[in-house]
N, C-alpha and C positions, 0 to 999 in steps of 0.2 A: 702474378701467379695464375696459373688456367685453373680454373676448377673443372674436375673431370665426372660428369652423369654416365651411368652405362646404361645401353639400352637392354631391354631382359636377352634379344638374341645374344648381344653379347655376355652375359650372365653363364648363359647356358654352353655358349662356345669355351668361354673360359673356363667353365666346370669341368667338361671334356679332355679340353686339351691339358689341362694341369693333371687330370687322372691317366693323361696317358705318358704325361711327362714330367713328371712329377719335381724334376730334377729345375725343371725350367722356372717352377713358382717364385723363386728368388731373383732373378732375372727380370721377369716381366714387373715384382714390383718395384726393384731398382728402376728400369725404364720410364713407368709410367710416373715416380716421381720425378725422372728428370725432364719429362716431359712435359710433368704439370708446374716446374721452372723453368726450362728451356724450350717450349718443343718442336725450333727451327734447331735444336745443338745438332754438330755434324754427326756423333756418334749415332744417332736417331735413323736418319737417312729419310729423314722426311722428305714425301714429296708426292705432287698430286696426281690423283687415278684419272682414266679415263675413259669412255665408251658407255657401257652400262653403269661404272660408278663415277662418270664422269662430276663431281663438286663434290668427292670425298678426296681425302688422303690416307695416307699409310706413311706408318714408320717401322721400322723393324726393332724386333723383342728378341733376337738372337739369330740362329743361320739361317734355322727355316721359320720363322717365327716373326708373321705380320698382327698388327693390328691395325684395322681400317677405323678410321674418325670422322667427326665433320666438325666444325665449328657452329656451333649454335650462336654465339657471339663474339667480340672478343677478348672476354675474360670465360669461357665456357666453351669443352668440347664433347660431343656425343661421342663414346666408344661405341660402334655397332657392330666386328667382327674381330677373331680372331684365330688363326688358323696360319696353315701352310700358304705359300704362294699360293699354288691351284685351290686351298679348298677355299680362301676370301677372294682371290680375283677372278 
């Protein structure tokens, strides 16, 4: 099982996006449990970034709905965004 730290950007992103979507807060904590079970499972769509966030990844929290990670180790992942395609990549 991953254990999952957030970092405060992500704190703050999350605060945002769930006030603007309030609909999605169920969603994204389903996700991040299955992710802190699984979080190579296909539904996830894990997979890794590159350029500027070249050694993070992203998995998807719904249609338009990322969150960017990293692995601190491997039983530990940093959550540090969340947002739209454009507004984390």
């Amino acid at each position: 099982m991953i254990r999952l730290e957030w970092s405060s950007h992500f704190e703050k992103s999350l605060k945002k996006w769930v006030s603007k979507h309030p609909e999605s807060r169920d969603v994204i904590r389903q996700k991040l449990e299955q992710f802190s079970i699984d979080p190579m499972a296909p539904e996830l769509k894990n997979h890794k970034l590159s350029g500027k966030l070249n050694g993070l990844r992203a998995i998807s929290a719904g249609y338009d709905c990322r969150i960017v990670y990293s692995f601190v180790d491997e039983n530990t992942a940093l959550l540090v965004a969340i947002g739209t395609h454009d507004e984390v990549y």
